[in-house]
Structures are given as structure tokens and as C-alpha cells.
C-alpha positions in Angstrom: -11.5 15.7 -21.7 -11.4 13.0 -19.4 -12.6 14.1 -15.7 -9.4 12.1 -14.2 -6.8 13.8 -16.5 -8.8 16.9 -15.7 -8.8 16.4 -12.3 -5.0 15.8 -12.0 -3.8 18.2 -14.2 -5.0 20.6 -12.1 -3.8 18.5 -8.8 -0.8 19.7 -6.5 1.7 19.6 -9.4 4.7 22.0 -7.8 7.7 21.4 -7.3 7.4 20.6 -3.7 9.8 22.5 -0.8 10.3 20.0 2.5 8.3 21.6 5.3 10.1 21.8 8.5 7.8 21.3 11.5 6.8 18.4 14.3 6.3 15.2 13.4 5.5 12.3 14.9 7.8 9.2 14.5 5.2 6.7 14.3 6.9 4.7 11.7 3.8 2.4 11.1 5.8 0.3 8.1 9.2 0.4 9.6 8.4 -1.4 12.7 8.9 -4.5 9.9 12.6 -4.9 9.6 14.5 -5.0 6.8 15.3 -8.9 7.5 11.7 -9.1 7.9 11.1 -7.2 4.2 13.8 -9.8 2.9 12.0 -12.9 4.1 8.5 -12.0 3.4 8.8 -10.9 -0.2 7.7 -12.4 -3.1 10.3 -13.1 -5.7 9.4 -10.9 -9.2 8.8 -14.2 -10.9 5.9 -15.1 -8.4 4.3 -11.7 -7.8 1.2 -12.3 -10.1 -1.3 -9.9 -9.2 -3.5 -9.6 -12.0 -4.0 -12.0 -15.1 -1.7 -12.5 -18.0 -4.1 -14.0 -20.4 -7.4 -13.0 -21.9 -9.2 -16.0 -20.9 -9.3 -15.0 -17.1 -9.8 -11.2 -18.0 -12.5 -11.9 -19.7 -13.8 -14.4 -16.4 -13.1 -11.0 -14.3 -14.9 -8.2 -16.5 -18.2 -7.6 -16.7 -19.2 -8.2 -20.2 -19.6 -4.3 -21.3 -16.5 -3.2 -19.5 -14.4 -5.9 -21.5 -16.0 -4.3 -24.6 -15.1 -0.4 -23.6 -11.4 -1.5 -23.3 -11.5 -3.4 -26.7 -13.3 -0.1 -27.9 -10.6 2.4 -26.7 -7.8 0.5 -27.8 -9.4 0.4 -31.4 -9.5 4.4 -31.1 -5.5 4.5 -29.4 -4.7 2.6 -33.1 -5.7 5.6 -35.0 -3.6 7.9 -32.6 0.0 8.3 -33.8 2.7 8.7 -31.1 4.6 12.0 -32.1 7.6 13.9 -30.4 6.7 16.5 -27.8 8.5 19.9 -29.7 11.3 21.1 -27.8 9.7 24.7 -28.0 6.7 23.0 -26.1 9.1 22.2 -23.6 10.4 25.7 -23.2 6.5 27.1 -22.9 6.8 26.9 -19.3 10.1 29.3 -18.9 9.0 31.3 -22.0 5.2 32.8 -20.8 4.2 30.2 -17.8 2.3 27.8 -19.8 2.5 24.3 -18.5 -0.8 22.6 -19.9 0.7 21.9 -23.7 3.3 19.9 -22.5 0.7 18.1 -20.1 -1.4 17.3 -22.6 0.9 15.6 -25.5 2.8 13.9 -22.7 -0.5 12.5 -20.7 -2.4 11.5 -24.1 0.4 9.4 -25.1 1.0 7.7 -21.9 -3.0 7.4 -22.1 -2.9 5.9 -25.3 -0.6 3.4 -24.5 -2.9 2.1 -21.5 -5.5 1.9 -23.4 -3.8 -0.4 -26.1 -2.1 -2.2 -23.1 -5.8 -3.3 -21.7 -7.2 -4.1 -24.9 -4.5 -6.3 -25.9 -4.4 -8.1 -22.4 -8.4 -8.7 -23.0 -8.5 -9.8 -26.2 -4.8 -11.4 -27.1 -4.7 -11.7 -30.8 -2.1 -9.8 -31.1 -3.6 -6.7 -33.2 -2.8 -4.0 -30.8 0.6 -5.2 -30.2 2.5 -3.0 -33.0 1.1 0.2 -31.5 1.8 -0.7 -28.3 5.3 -0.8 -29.2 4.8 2.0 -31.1 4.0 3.8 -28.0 7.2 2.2 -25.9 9.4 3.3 -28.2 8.0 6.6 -28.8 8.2 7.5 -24.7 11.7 5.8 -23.9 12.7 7.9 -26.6 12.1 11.2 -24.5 14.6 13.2 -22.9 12.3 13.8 -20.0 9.7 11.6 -19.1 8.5 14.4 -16.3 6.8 17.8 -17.2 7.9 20.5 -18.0 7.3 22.6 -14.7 9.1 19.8 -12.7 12.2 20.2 -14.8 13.4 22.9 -12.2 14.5 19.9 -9.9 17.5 19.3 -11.8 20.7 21.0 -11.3 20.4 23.0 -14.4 17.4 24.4 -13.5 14.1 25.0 -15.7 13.8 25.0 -19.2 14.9 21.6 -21.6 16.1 18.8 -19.7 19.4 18.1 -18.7 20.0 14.2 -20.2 22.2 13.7 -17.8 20.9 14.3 -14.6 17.4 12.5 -14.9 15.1 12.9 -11.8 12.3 11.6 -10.1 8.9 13.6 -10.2 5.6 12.5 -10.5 5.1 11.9 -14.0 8.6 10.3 -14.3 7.8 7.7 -11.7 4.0 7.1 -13.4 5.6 6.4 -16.6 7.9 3.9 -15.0 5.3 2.3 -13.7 3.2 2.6 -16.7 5.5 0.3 -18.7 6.5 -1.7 -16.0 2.8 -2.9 -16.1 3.1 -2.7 -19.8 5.8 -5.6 -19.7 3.7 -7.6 -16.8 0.5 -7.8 -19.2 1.8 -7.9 -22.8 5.4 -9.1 -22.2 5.1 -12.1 -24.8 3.2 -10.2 -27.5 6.1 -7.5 -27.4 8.6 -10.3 -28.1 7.3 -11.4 -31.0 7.6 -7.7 -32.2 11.0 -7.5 -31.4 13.4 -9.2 -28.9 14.6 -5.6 -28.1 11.6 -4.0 -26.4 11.7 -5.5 -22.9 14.9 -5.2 -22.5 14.1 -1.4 -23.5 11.6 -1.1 -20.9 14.0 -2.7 -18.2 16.8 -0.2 -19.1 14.9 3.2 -18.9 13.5 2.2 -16.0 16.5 1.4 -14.1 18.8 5.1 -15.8 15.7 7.0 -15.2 13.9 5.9 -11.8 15.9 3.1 -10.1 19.4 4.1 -10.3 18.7 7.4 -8.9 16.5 6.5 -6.3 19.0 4.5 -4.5 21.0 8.0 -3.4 18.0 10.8 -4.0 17.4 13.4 -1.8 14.7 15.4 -3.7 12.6 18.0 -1.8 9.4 15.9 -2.0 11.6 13.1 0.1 12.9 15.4 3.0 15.9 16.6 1.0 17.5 14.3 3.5 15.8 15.3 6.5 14.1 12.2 8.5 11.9 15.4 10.3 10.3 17.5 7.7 6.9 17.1 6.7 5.8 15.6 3.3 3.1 16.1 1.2 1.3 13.6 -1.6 4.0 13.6 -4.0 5.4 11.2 -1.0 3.0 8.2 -1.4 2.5 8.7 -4.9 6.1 8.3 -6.3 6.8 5.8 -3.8 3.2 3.2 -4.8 4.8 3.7 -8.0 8.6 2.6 -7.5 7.4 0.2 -5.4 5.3 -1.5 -8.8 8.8 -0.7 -10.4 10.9 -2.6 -7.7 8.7 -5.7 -7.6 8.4 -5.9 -11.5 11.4 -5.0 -12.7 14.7 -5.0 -10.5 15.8 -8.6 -11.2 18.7 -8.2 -8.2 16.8 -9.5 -4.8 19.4 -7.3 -2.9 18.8 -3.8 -4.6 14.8 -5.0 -4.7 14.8 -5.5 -1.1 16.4 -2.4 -0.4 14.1 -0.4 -2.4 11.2 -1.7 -1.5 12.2 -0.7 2.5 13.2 2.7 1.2 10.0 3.0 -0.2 8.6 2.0 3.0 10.5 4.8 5.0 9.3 7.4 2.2 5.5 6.4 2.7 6.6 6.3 6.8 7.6 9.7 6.8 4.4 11.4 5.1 2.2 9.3 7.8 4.3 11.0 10.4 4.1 14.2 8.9 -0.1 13.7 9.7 -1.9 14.7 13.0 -3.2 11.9 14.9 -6.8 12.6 13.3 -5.1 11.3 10.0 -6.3 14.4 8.1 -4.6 16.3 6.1 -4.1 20.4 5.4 -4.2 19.7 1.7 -7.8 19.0 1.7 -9.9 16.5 0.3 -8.9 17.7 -3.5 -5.8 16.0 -2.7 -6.3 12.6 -1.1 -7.0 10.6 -4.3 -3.1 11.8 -4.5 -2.2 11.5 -0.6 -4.4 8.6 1.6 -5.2 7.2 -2.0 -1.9 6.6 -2.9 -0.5 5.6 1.0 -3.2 2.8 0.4 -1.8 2.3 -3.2 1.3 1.6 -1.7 0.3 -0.5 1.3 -1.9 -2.7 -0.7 0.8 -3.5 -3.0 3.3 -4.3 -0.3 0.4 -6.6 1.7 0.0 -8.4 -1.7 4.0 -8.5 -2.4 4.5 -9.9 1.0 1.0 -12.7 1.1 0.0 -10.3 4.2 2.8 -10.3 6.3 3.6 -6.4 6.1 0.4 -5.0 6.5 -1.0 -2.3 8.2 -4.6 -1.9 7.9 -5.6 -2.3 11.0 -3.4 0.3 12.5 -6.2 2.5 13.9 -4.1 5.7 12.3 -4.6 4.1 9.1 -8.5 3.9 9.5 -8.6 7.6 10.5 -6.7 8.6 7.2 -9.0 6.4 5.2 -11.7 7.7 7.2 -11.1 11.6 6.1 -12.7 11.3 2.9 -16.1 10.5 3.4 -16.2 12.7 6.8 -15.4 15.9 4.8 -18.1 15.4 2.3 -21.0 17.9 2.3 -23.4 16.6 -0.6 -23.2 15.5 -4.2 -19.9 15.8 -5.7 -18.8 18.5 -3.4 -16.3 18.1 -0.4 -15.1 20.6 2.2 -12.0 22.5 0.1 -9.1 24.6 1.7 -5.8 25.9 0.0 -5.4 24.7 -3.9 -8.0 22.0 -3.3 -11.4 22.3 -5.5 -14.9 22.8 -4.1 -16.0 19.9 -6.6 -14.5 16.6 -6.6 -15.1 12.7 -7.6 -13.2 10.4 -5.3 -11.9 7.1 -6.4 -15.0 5.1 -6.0 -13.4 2.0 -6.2 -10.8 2.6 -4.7 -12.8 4.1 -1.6 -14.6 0.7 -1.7 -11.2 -1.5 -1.8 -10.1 0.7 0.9 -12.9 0.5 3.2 -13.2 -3.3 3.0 -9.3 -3.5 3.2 -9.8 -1.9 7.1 -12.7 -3.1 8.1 -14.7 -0.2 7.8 -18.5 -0.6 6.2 -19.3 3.5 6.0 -16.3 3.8 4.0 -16.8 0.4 1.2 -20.4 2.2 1.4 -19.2 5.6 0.2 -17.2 4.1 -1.7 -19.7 2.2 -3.7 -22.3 4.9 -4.1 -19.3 7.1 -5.4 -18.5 4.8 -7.8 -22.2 4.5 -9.2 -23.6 7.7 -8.9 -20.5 10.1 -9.3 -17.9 8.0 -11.4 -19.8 5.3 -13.3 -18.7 7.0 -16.7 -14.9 6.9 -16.2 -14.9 3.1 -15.6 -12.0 1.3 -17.1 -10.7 4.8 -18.1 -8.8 6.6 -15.3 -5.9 8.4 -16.0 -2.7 7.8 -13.8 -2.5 5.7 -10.0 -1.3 2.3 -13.0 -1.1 0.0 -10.1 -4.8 1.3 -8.5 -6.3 1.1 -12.1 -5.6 -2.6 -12.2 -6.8 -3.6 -8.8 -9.8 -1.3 -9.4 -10.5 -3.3 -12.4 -10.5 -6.5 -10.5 -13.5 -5.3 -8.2 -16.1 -3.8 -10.5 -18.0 -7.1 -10.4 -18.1 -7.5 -6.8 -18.2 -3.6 -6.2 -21.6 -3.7 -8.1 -23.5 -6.1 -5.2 -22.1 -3.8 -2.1 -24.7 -2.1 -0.9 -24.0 1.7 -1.8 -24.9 4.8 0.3 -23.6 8.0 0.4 -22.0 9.2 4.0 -22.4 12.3 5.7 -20.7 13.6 8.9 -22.9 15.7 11.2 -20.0 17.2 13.2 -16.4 17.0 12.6 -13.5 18.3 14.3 -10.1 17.4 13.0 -8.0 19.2 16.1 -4.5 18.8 14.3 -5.7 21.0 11.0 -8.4 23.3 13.1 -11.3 21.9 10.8 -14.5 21.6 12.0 -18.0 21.3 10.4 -21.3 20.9 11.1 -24.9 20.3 9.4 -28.5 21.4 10.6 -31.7 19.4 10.1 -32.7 22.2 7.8 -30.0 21.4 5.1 -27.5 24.6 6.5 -23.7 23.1 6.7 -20.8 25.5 8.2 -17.1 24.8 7.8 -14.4 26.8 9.2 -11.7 26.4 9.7 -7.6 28.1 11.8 -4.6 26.4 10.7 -1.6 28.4 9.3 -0.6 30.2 6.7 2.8 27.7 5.4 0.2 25.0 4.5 1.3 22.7 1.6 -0.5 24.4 -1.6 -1.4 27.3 0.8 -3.6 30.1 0.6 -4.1 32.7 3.3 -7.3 31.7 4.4 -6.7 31.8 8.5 -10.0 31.9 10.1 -11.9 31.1 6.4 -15.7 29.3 6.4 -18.1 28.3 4.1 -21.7 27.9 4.2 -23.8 25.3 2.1 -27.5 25.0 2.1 -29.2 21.8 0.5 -26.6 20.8 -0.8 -25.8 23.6 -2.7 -22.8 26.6 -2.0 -24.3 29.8 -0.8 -20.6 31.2 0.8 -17.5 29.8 -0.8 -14.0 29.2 -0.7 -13.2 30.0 -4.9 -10.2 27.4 -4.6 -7.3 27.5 -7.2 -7.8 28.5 -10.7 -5.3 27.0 -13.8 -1.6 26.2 -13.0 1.0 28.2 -13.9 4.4 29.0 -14.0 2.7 32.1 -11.5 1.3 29.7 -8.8 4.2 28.3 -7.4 6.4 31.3 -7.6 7.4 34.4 -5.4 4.3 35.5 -7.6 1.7 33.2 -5.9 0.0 35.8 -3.5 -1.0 38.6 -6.4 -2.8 35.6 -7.5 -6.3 36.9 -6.1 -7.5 33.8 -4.9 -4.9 33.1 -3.2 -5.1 35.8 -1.1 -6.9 36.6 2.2 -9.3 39.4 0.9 -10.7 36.8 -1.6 -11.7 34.7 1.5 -14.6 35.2 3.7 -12.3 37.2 6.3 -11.6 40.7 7.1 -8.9 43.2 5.4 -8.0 45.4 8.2 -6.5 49.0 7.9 -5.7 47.7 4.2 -3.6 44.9 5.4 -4.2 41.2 4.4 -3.0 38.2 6.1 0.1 37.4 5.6 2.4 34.4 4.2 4.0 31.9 6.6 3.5 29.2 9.2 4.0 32.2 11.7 0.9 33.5 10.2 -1.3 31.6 12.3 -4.6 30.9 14.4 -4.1 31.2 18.1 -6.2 29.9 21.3 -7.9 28.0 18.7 -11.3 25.7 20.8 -14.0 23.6 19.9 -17.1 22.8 21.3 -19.7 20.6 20.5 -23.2 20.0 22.4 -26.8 19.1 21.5 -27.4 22.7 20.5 -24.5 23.8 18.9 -21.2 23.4 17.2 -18.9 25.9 17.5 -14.9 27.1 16.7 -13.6 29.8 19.2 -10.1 31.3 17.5 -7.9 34.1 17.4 -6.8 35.1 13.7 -5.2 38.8 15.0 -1.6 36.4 14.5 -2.4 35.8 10.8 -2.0 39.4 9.8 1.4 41.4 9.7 2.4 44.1 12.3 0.9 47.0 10.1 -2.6 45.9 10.5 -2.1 47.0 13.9 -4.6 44.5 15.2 -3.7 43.0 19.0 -6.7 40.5 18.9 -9.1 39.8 16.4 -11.8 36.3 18.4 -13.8 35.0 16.0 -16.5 32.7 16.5 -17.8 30.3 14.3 -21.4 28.8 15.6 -23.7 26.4 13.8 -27.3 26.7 15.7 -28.9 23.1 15.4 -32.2 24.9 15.4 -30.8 25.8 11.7 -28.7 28.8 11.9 -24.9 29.6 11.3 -24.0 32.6 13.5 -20.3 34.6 13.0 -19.1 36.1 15.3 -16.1 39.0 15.3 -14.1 41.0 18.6 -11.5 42.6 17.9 -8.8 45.0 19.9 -6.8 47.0 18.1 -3.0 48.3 18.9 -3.5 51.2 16.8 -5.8 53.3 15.6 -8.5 51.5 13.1 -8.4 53.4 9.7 -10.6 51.1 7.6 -12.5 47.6 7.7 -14.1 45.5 5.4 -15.4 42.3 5.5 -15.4 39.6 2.2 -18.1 37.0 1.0 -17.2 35.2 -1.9 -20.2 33.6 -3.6 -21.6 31.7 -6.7 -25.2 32.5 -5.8 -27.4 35.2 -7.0 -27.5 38.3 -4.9 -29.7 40.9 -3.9 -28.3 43.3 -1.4 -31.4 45.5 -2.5 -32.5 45.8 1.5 -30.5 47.1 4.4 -29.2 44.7 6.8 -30.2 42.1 4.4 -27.9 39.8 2.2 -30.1 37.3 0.0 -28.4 34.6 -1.8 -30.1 32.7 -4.4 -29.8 28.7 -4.7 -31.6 26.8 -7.5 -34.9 25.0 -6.6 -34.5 26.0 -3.1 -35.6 28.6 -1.0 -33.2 32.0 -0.9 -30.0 32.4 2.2 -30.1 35.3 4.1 -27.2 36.7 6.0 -28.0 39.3 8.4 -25.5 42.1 9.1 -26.3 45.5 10.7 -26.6 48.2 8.0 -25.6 51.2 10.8 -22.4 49.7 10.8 -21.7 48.2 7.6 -22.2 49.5 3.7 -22.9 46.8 0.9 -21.7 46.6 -2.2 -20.8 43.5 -4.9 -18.7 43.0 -7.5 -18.5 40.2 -10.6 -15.0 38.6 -10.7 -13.4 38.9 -14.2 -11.8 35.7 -15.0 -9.3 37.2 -17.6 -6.0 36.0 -16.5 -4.4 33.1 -17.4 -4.3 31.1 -13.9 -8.2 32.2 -13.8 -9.4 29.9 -16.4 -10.1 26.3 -14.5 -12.2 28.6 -12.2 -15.2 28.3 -14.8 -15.8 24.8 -15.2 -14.8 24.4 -11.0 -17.8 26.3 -10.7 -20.4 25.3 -13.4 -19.7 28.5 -15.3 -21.5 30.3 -12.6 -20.6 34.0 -12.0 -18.0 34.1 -8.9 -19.1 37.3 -6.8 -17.4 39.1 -3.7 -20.0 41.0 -1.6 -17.6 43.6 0.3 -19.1 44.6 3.4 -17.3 48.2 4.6 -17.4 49.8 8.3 -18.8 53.0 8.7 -17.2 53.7 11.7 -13.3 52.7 13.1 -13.7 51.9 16.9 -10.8 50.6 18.6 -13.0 47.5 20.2 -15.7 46.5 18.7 -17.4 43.3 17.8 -20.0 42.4 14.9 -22.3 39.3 14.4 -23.8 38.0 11.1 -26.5 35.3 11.1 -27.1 32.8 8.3 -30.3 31.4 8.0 -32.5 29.9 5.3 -35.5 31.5 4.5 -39.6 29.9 4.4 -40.4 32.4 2.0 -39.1 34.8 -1.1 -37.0 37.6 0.0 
């Protein structure tokens, strides 16, 4: 399967729930007026981004990518475009199963992009029957979302309501999927039948347009100018925005739009801290900074420059996020649902960085591109508007230099991130937050540990989306939960769920010797635990050491303690005091603990359950362990250290 359909099937798909909380009111795109939108854009018939015949595609390509578009149309004309069963709908309501539907929908919209390209490339017309084959086969769907997103209708889950269509994700990419499909191949369609534009035109405007102009879905605000958004924000609005400026012949309603768009994409930036970061993770930007640069780029190109905002130095921190929060190889800091492993946009991440300025990030960019995501050229799944400009800069993408970035200290203060690497190889993340995070887990307090490169203490992430995950349901999903973090259950009581579940007198310092988070994780846990104050410290030694440090008070008496690693490595715990993880090729981890206070033991996760399945190939098919430290004795003040270091020698 391809990685990007992979890696967005298993992106925040939920039906997303406004979060109430401060924002700023920055308002980066709206400090352009509406009269200013009205003068400065483009009319549809001059917006020409890309080419509309072969000849200058074939200037643009390189040579072999040309020939891997012809070759993946050729296989789209043996694919036949069937209905998506009803029942296949009704998986989701029936026993949680939301990965059929994805599937059959995604391959056909997939299909239809890759007949699209090769068409526009070559221009004989061959491909231009299937094409509309594929048109006619998706404007004939009653629902051109999925099926877990069909719960935003009035009617609620199950088949879709005809007449009440909404605005999800995968509606809004399949508009903009045939808008593009009528930019590029327009003529050829005609000559198939007079009736497939207008077609296109239509379902746009019933399906994405016409309700756009009074929504008030959750992922927008549900009306409120305050709450904070997450990435469905910027990702349904880059992709009305290629609707607006391609389809909607009226300049009024066009104008309008676009500025509504503006004020959606407006109101995710405010929802960000001034560090630009964001609590979703890295997992997620390809979805959230991605797509806010999705958007801005196509209004800068709509408007020859006028509204543009790269240089906003807001903007430059967002963009910034995604190579500070890599640790090495194809693996990025993770928090909540986001995954260990990831592969960025490379070209993208290059466009981006040379959009604002910024060398480090066209760099990173560039070497992700080559070394990460050189298979996936001229096939990525989703982001139709990115796709095309990403197309466009292979050739010059191939002579900028590439080199692959690395923080040595971060500290995002408005998500409570920090990280830090050693000379040695040894990297520490940790990290306080809350626990009413978009695609939250209750990880308060959580850090992770690398060493060359390599994970030694994890965070699992999230396993295969279900009907489950975003339910009342999520937090018996174990990973999820606090005591499948590296954090303590205390007096059997986990943390608990809700932005009042949070770190407190959270500090961070950083000198010449050390890195280190200061917090106070006692709020994150409910009343029962019984816990008045629980400081722990989070220290990366620059001599090569991670140190953690726990005091705790307690309000009542302490009845039991234990302490969680999570891990891929091999263990032994064969020697008192003595945790030794294995990594590959390198020389062992050992985390040192004090065996007068603790007992050791391990345990192998099963991964039965349905919503544990992705958890395989997110970690190479590795065993996932928890080591499960236990106190021996329950003082009412205590405090315990661990030190992680990598060992010269075998254990």
C-alpha cells in the first residue's frame, strides 16, 4: 500500500469537537480586507498555475517521472470504478470498522489522479474514457466523505442522509480532486461528452460550495470566532480555496469564499502558541502547517503576491516545527495519536522553506525528499493542490543542496516540549501539557529516550482507527492511557481525562551542562490518587546522561506505586538495579533504578484487538514491552531517581 495513503488513513480522522480555550487574535490573513481580496484576485479564467498541455509538462518533468505517471495511468485503465456497497457503509455503525470504506473510496479517487496526470502528460486522448469513467462513478455517490465522518449530519451515523450533504475532509479532497480534473483535462472530457464539466461544476457547488456559505461544523468553531482548531481547519479550507478559484464562475460568491476561507485558516493560526508548534505533534503537520502553507501559497499565487504572508515571523516558526522536532532517520518526537515514525513532505518542506526564506528548512526538506520519500514521487495520495506544485519543483528540488537538520535543544513553552541531544547519540523528550489535547492521550509528564538514532523508551502512539478511538470508549484503549506511558500509576489511579488534568509550575532551563524540565504532574491525576504533589524532573547531562527525577507528597496514605517503561528494545532485567535495553548495532542502554526500593518485572504486549493492529508495522514488527517497576515500600514523601546512560561495553 502506498506509504501516503498509509500514512493518512491512519491521520487525525475524527470527527473533530471545537476546543474552547485562549487564543490569540493574530489574524495574520485578515489584516487584508475584503476590498483588498476583491481587487487583488485573479479572475478563474486567468488563474493558470500549472500547464494545460503535454508539451510544457513534458519541458517541467524529469524524463523518468513523466514516464512513472504514463506508467500508472496505464495500470488505473485496467482498474474498474465500482459502487462502494451500502453494507460497507454501515461497517462503521455495525462492528467499528472504518478501513473498508477508506480503502474503495481512496483507490478510486487514486485512480482517477493517476489517469488525470497521465493524460495531461501525454494528451492523446487514450486515458480520457476512464477518466470519465471515474467522474461519473464518484459524482454518483451519495457521500463523497467516509463513513466515520457521516455522524456530522443531522441524522447521525450510519448511510448518508442525501439531503443534508456536509463538509469533511474527504468531501472537500474530492472537490478539489475534480476541480483539478477539469483544470488539466477539461477539453479531452468534452470530446467525451458535453455533459461532464458541467457534472463536475454541479457537485461541486450541492456538495461543498453551497453549504459552505452558512456552515458551522465543529472543525470551523461551530460558530465560535474563540475556540481552538485543529488540522481539519487548513486542510478543508486549501482545498475550497482550489474549489473557489476553479470553479465558482460568480466573482461575488468567489470573493466571499475565498475571505471565508481566509478567516477559517486565521482561526487555526490563532488557536497556535507564539512558538507556532502544535499539541498534535509532528504526525500531524503534513495535515496542519502543511496544509496552512497549502493554503497560503495558493492565495499568494491567486492574488500575483499581494496577500501573502510568508514573512510573518509566526509563519517561519510554524514551518520551522518540523525539522526542530526531528530526532534521526524517519523518526520525529510523537505525543497523543501522532506516530513515532513519519516521512514529511519533502517537497513540500523544500517549497516551504524557500517560500520564507529559511535555508535549514529547503535543506530538510530536500534530503527528506531524497533519502526518505524518493519512492513516492509523482504518487502521493491526497493535499491535490500540493501534489501539483510538488510536481513542478522535482527538477529544481534535485540541485538544492540536501542535509538532514537536527535541533540540539528545543523548548516549545506554549505545548511544554522540550528536547535535548548529547554528543554521545542520547536524546530526551518530555514533555507537560494537558490532558484535553486535540487527539489526546493522557501522557502528562511523558518522555522518551533515543540513543543513535534508535528508540530505547517510547511513547507506543496510536494503533488502527476505529469506531472505539473517538468514542466515550477511547481511554480503555491501552495506549491511550497513562499507565501505558512512561509515568507513574499511583494508589491504582491513572491520570485522568480533561484539560483540567494538567502539568503545573511547569520551568525550563537550559545551560552549557544541562537541559532540563522542572513540572508538577500531581494535577493530572484524579482526587482518589490522593497525591498533593508529585515534581518531576526531566535532566539531559551533556556529559551523555538522561537523569529522572520524582518527589512526591502525598494527601493520603500511599497504598501502591508503580512506575511504566514502554519499550521496543530487548531487555534484560536479569541484574538488580539494572535495566539493559538492547539497540541493534550499537552498544546496550542502561537505566539505573534502586532495587531496595523497586521490584522489576516485564511483560510482551499482545496486539489482539482491533485498534492494535497499525501498532506492528509503526514499529517494524518489533515486540512492544512495558517494564513495570513496583515500590516496595509506601512512604508518604519520597523521591526516586533513574539514570539513563549508554553503555562502553556488554551488559
Amino acid at each position: 500500500m502506498n506509504r501516503y495513503f498509509k500514512a493518512v488513513s491512519l491521520m487525525a480522522i475524527c470527527l473533530p469537537l471545537a476546543v474552547i480555550g485562549q487564543i490569540s487574535h493574530r489574524h495574520l490573513l485578515q489584516k487584508f480586507t475584503p476590498q483588498e481580496v476583491a481587487l487583488s484576485l485573479v479572475s478563474r479564467e486567468d488563474f493558470k498555475p500549472f500547464p494545460q498541455n503535454p508539451g510544457q509538462w513534458q519541458g517541467i518533468l524529469p524524463d523518468t517521472l513523466a514516464a512513472k505517471l504514463l506508467s500508472k495511468g496505464d495500470a488505473a485503465l485496467k482498474q474498474v470504478f465500482n459502487d462502494i456497497p451500502a453494507t460497507v457503509m454501515l461497517d462503521f455503525v455495525r462492528n467499528g470498522n472504518r478501513t473498508r470504506y477508506e480503502q474503495l473510496s481512496f483507490e478510486k479517487r487514486s485512480w482517477l489522479q493517476d489517469l488525470v496526470m497521465a493524460e495531461a502528460v501525454e494528451g492523446k486522448g487514450r486515458f480520457a474514457d476512464q477518466i470519465v469513467n471515474g467522474i461519473w462513478s464518484i459524482c454518483e455517490e451519495s457521500f463523497w466523505g467516509i463513513s466515520a465522518h457521516v455522524g456530522i449530519q443531522k441524522s447521525g451515523s450510519g448511510l448518508p442522509d442525501v439531503k443534508d450533504p456536509i463538509v469533511d475532509l474527504f468531501a472537500a479532497e474530492t472537490g478539489s480532486l475534480l476541480a483539478w480534473t477539469d483544470y488539466l483535462v477539461g477539453p479531452q472530457l468534452e470530446k467525451v461528452s458535453k455533459q461532464v464539466r458541467p457534472r463536475i461544476s454541479y457537485e461541486i457547488e450541492r456538495r461543498i460550495l453551497t453549504p459552505m456559505t452558512t456552515a458551522k461544523y465543529g472543525w470551523m468553531g461551530g460558530g465560535n470566532p474563540e475556540a481552538k482548531l485543529n488540522n481539519w481547519a487548513p486542510w478543508i479550507a486549501s482545498n475550497y480555496l482550489a474549489m473557489l478559484l476553479l470553479i465558482e464562475k460568480d466573482t461575488q460568491k468567489r470573493t466571499e469564499g475565498v475571505y471565508r476561507a481566509m478567516r477559517i485558516v486565521d482561526q487555526y493560526l490563532d488557536g497556535l502558541g507564539d512558538d507556532g508548534a502544535s499539541d498534535e505533534g509532528p504526525g500531524y503537520w503534513n495535515a496542519a502547517g502543511g496544509c496552512v502553507y497549502d493554503a497560503i501559497n495558493l492565495l499568494s499565487d491567486a492574488t500575483r503576491g499581494k496577500i501573502s504572508i510568508y514573512q510573518e515571523p509566526f509563519v517561519k516558526r510554524m514551518a520551522s516545527y518540523i525539522y526542530e522536532t526531528h530526532i534521526a532517520g524517519n523518526y520525529f518526537i510523537n505525543v497523543a495519536d501522532a506516530h513515532a515514525t513519519l516521512v514529511p513532505d519533502g517537497l513540500m518542506v523544500y517549497r516551504f522553506g524557500k517560500a520564507i526564506q529559511n535555508p535549514e528548512l529547503a535543506n530538510f526538506g530536500s534530503w527528506v525528499f531524497y533519502q526518505l520519500g524518493k519512492e513516492d514521487e509523482g504518487t502521493q495520495r491526497f493535499f491535490r493542490s500540493r501534489y501539483l506544485y510538488n510536481l513542478l519543483a522535482v527538477k529544481e528540488c534535485s540541485a538544492y543542496p540536501a542535509q538532514e537538520q537536527y535541533a540540539p535543544d528545543l523548548w516549545y513553552k506554549d505545548v511544554q516540549l522540550m528536547a535535548s541531544r548529547a554528543e554521545n547519540g542520547l536524546f530526551v523528550s518530555a514533555h507537560g501539557g494537558n490532558n484535553g489535547e486535540s487527539h489526546n492521550h493522557n501522557d502528562v509528564g511523558d518522555f522518551t529516550v533515543y540513543a543513535q538514532g534508535q528508540p530505547v523508551i517510547i511513547d507506543v502512539g496510536s494503533g488502527t482507527y476505529t469506531a472505539k478511538t473517538f468514542s466515550k470508549d477511547r481511554y480503555n484503549i491501552w495506549y491511550n492511557t497513562s499507565a501505558y506511558h512512561n509515568l507513574p500509576v499511583i494508589n491504582g489511579k491513572e491520570q485522568g481525562a480533561g484539560t483540567k488534568f494538567s502539568a503545573r509550575d511547569v520551568s525550563y532551563e537550559l545551560t552549557k551542562k544541562q537541559s532540563v524540565l522542572r513540572m508538577d504532574i500531581a494535577g493530572a491525576y484524579p482526587p482518589e490518587a490522593g497525591v498533593k504533589s508529585w515534581q518531576r524532573r526531566v535532566e539531559m547531562d551533556k556529559k551523555g546522561e538522561v537523569l529522572i527525577s520524582d518527589q512526591y507528597t502525598m494527601d493520603t496514605p500511599l497504598s501502591s506505586l508503580t512506575q511504566t517503561f514502554m519499550t521496543v528494545s530487548s531487555l534484560d532485567i536479569s541484574k538488580p538495579g539494572k535495566i539493559g535495553f538492547g539497540i541493534t548495532g550499537q552498544h546496550p542502554i542502561v537505566l539505573v533504578y534502586d532495587p531496595a526500593l523497586w521490584d522489576v518485572t516485564k511483560e510482551k504486549i499482545a496486539l489482539t484487538a482491533p485498534e492494535d493492529q497499525l501498532l506492528k508495522s509503526s514499529w517494524a514488527h518489533q515486540d512492544i514491552w512495558r517494564v513495570l517497576l513496583t515500590a516496595k515500600f509506601h512512604d508518604k514523601v519520597k523521591t526516586y531517581n533513574f539514570r539513563i546512560y549508554l553503555k562502553v561495553f556488554e551488559i
